[in-house]
Structures are given as C-alpha cells and as structure tokens.
C-alpha positions in Angstrom: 13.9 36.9 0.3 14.4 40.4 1.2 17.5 41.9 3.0 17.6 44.4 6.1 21.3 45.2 6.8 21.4 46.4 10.2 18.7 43.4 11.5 22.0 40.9 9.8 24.3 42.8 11.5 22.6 42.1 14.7 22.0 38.6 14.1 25.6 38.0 13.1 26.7 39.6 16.8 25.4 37.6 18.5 27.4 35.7 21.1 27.2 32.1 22.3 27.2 32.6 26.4 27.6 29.8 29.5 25.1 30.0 31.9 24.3 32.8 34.5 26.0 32.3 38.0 24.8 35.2 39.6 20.9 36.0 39.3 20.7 38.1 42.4 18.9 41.0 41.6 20.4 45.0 41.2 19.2 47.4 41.9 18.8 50.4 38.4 21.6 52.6 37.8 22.4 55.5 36.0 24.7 54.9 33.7 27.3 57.6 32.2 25.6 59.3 29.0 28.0 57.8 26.6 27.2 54.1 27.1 23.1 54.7 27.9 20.9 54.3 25.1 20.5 57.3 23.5 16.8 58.3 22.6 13.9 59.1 25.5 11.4 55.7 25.3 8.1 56.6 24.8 6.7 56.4 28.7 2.8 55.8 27.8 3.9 52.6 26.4 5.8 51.9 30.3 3.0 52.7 32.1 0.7 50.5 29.8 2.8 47.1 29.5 3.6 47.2 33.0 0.5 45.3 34.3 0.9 42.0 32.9 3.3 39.1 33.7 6.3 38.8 31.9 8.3 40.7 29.4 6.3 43.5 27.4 4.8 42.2 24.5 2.7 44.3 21.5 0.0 43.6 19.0 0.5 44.9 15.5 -3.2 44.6 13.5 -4.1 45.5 9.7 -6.8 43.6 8.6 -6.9 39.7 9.4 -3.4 40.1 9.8 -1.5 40.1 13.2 2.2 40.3 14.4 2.8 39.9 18.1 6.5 41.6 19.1 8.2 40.5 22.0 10.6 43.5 23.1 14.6 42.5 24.0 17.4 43.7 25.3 20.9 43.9 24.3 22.7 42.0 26.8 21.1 39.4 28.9 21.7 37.0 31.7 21.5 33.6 29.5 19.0 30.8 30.7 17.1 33.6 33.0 13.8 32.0 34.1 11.5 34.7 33.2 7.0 33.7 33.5 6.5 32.3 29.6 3.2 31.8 29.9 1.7 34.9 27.6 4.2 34.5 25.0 3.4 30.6 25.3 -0.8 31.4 24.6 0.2 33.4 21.5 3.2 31.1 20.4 0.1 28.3 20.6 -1.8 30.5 17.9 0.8 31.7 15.7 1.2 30.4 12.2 4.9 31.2 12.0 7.6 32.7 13.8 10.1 35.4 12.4 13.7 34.4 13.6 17.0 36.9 12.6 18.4 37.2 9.4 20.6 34.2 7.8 24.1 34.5 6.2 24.5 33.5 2.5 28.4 32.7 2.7 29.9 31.8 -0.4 34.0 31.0 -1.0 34.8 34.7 -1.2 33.5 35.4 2.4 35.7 32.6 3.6 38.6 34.4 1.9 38.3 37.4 3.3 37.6 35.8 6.8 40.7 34.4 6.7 42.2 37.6 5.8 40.3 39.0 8.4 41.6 37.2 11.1 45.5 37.3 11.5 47.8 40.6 12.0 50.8 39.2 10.0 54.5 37.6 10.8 55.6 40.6 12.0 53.2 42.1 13.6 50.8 41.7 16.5 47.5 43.4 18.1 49.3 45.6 20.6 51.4 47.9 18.5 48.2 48.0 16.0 46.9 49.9 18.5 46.9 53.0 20.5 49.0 52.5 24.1 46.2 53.4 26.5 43.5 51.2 24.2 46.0 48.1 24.5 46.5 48.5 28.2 43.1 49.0 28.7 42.3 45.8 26.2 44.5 43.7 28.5 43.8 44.6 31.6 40.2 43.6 30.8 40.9 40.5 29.5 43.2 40.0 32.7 39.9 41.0 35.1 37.8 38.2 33.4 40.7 35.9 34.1 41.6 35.7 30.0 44.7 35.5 28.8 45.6 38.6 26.4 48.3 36.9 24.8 45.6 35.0 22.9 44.4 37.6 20.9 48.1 38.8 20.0 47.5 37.4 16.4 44.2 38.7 15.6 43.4 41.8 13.9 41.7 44.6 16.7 38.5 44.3 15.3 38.6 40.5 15.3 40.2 40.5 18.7 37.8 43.1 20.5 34.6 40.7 19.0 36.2 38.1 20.7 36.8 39.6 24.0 33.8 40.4 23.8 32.4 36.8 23.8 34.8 35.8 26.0 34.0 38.1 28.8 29.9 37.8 28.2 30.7 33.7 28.1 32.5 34.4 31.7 29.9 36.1 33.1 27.0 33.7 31.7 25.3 36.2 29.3 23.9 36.4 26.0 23.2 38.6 23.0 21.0 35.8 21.2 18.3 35.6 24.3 14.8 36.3 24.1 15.3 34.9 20.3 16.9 31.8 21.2 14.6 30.7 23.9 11.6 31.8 22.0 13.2 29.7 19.1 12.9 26.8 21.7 9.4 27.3 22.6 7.9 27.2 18.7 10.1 23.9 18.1 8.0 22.4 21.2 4.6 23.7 19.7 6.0 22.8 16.3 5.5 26.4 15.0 6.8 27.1 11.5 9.9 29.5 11.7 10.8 31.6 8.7 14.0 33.6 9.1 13.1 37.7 8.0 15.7 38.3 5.0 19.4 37.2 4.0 22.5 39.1 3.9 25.8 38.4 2.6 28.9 37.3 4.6 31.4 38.1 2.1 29.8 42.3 2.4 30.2 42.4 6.2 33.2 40.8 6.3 34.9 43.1 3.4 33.7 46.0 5.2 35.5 44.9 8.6 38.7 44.8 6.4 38.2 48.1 5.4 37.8 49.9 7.7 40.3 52.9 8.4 42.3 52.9 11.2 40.9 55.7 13.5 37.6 54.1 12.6 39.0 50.8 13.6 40.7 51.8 17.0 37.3 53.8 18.1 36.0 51.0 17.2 37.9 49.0 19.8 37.1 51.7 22.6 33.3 51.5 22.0 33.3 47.3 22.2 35.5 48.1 25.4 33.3 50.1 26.6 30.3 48.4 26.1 31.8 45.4 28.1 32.7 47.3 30.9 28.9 48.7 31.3 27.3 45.3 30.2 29.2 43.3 32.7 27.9 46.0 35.4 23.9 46.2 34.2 23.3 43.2 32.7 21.4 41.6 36.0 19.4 44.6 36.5 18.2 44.6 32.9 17.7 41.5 32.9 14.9 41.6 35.9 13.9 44.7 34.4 13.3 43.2 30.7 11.5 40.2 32.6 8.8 42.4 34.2 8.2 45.0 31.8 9.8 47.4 33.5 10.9 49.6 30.1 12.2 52.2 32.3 15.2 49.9 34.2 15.6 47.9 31.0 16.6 51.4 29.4 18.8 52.6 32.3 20.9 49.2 32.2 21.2 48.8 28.3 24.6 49.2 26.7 23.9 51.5 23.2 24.6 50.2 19.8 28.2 52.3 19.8 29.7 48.4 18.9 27.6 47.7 16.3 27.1 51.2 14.6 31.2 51.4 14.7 31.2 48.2 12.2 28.1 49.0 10.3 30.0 52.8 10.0 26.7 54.9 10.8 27.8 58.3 11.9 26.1 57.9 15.0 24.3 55.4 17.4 21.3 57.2 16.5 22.2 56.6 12.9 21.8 53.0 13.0 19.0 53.1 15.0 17.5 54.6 12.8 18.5 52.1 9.9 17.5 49.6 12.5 13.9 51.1 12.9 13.4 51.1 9.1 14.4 47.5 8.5 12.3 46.6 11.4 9.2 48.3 10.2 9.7 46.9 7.1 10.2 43.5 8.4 6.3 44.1 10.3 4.8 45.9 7.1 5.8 42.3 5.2 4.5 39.9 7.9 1.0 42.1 7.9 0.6 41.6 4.2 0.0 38.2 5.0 -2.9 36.4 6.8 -2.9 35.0 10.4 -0.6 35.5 13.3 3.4 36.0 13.6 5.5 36.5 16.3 9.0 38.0 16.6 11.4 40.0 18.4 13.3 43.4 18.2 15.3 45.6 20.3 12.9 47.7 22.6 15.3 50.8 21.5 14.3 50.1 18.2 10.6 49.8 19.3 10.2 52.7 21.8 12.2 55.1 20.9 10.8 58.8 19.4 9.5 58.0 16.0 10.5 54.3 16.3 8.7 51.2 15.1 5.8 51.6 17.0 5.4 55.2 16.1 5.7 55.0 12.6 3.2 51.7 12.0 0.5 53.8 13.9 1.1 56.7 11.6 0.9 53.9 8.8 -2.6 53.0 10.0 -1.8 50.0 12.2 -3.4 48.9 15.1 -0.9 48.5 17.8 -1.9 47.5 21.3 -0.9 45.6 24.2 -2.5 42.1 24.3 -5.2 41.2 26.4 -3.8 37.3 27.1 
C-alpha cells in the first residue's frame, strides 16, 4: 500500500464535531490575505460546474478506467443537508470508493504520544509560550465558553489541536465532512471502500516533538488564526461548497497555514503543492485499474494553478464535468 504524507496528515486532522446550530445562510466575505487560500482557482472550471445540483463533482477518464472527484472544503458545517442525488447515481456505479489514508501505530507511536502530551511537573502551557499568544489562546478558549485551565498541562502544539476541536465541536463543524457522509452513503449501497495509502503514527508524532520552538509558537498563531476565520466563514462556505459555487467556497476557506506549520513546508503553498502530488498520484493509481472510483480532495488542491486537474490533463486524462 503506498504512502502520501500530506493526504495522512490530513486525514489524521481531522476533528470529530456536534452538530450545526446555526445554518442560516452568509453572505461571502473577503477575508484578510493571510488566512485566504493562497493560489487563484482556475475560473473556467467555476463557470462550468456551476449548472448542476449539488457540490462540484469531476470526471477523470483513461481508457476503461474512471475516477469521479467530489471537491471539499476545509471546514464545514457538520450534518449540512446538501442535494445527494448526483453523487448518489455515481456512488450506485462505482466499484469502490477511495477513503483517507490509515495510521499504522505500533508501541513506539504510543510512546512518543504520551511524551507528546504533558508539559512536565513544573511547568505549564502558558509560560511555554509567548505572552500575547497565551492571552490570545485564552481568551479564545474563554469566547467558546472553554475553560483554558484545561489545557494547562498539555504541550502548545497538543493544546492548540485541541482547541481547535473544541471550538469547531462548539460551533457544530467538521473537518472529516464531505468524506464522512460520503463514507455513509457507499455503506448503504454496499460499495467496497479501500483507504488510498498508510502512514505511520510513530513519524508524525516524532516530528510534533521536534519541532523547534519558534516553529512551535508560529505554529500556535496559525491554528489560532485559523479558528478565528473558520468560526466566521464556515456557514458561507458551506452553502457555497453545496452549490458549486467555487468562487464563495474560496473566499470563505481557511488556508493550510495549520497543517503546513506541522508538516514543516516552508510555505502554505509548499504543502499544497506536496498535497497536489500525492493527490495526482492517488488518481494516476485508481486509473490503472478498470471501472469506476470515487473520492474526495480539497478543491485547493484541485483548482488551483497547475493543480490536480491541470497536471492529469497535461498527463493525457480526460477530465470533465459529469453529465448525471
């Protein structure tokens, strides 16, 4: 089974959320350059998904081979009622469906967890860090009605992961959605799922511990701030994602600052990038085999200049928007 680093990293990121309580929609913002996503989307690809129901889905075609993509986003509202029934047609046909990456844990990984987690006797989170990022982690924590003194043990980059799922749990979103409702409707049609590649536990955990301590306090200050601008866009990406509107979905996506900060890219754009390679060669492996496959990846990872898309045309695939 074949590893893709930055599709694991994903995949172990993912939050476990409450339901939505607010699915009025908002209206698109702007959001401040530092927290939008960072590459122009390619805007044929709007205009063209645009007029069908539903969230915007792609066909990928070599040969008798065909992978169907369903686009996500980052952060969404969790348990969103969003129109099913294309994905559902395709889902009917598909001879398997592609879910994230699965940890291989082992007793080391559990080791260095635990090593992971705590600051020490004599220590705590709040002299780890810089003053302002401590204030700013607790008065967070306090806005979402969360207790800071919780996270008082943990180490930052433990705690800020955590905050993180705290808050999202609060406000009844998710970082696991489309995938997890889409994992829903293949058990219904008993579609085989096959998860894409492995990666080890005990490798993402060890570089966590390692990381050096400006690295680890910037760290903090890009989860923070993708909080903050998640909590405030999530609805309106959400509606966005649910009608293929590319153009919203962009304008009220966080950027990968969190997750490039732990994968230690030297930019957002450098693990999108990693992320576009492991996704293309995700696609190039399901092609090589007969029949139909579904899955789902990041729409910045999809659209952006020289992306997934991009690349497999220039490969000689066949990618178009299905007529169903």
């Amino acid at each position: 089974m074949r590893t893709f680093p930055v599709l694991a990293l994903l995949a172990t990121l993912s939050a476990v959320p409450a339901f939505a309580q607010d699915t009025t929609p908002a209206p698109a913002q702007s959001p401040p350059a530092a927290n939008a996503t960072p590459d122009d989307w390619n805007t044929t690809e709007i205009t063209i998904v645009a007029k069908f129901k539903g969230p915007a889905l792609w066909r990928i075609k070599k040969g008798d081979s065909e992978v169907y993509i369903v686009g996500g986003v980052p952060v969404m509202l969790r348990h969103f009622d969003w129109d099913r029934e294309r994905i559902g047609r395709i889902m009917d046909q598909a001879n398997v469906f592609l879910i994230g990456p699965k940890a291989k844990a082992g007793p080391l990984a559990l080791v260095e967890w635990t090593m992971l987690k705590g600051t020490g006797p004599f220590s705590n989170l709040y002299s780890q860090l810089p003053l302002d990022t401590a204030n700013r982690f607790k008065a967070l924590a306090i806005a979402n009605g969360i207790d800071p003194k919780i996270y008082a043990k943990d180490t930052p980059v433990l705690a800020v992961m955590k905050l993180r799922e705290a808050v999202y749990d609060k406000h009844g979103l998710s970082t696991s959605d489309p995938e997890k409702m889409l994992v829903f409707m293949a058990r219904d049609r008993k579609t085989p799922m096959k998860p894409i590649g492995s990666y080890s536990a005990a490798s993402l955990i060890g570089k966590v511990g390692a990381m050096p301590k400006a690295a680890r306090n910037q760290c903090v200050e890009d989860t923070l701030n993708e909080i903050d601008f998640a909590v405030g866009h999530a609805v309106a990406a959400t509606h966005a994602w649910a009608t293929a509107d590319l153009a919203g979905a962009r304008a009220n996506s966080p950027n990968s600052a969190t997750l490039a900060c732990i994968e230690g890219a030297d930019s957002t754009r450098g693990l999108l990038d990693q992320a576009t390679n492991d996704a293309v060669k995700a696609i190039d492996e399901a092609l090589s085999k007969p029949g139909k496959t579904v899955v789902t990846f990041p729409l910045a990872v999809l659209l952006r200049s020289n992306g997934a898309l991009d690349q497999l045309r220039a490969q000689g695939a066949e990618v178009s928007v299905p007529e169903m």
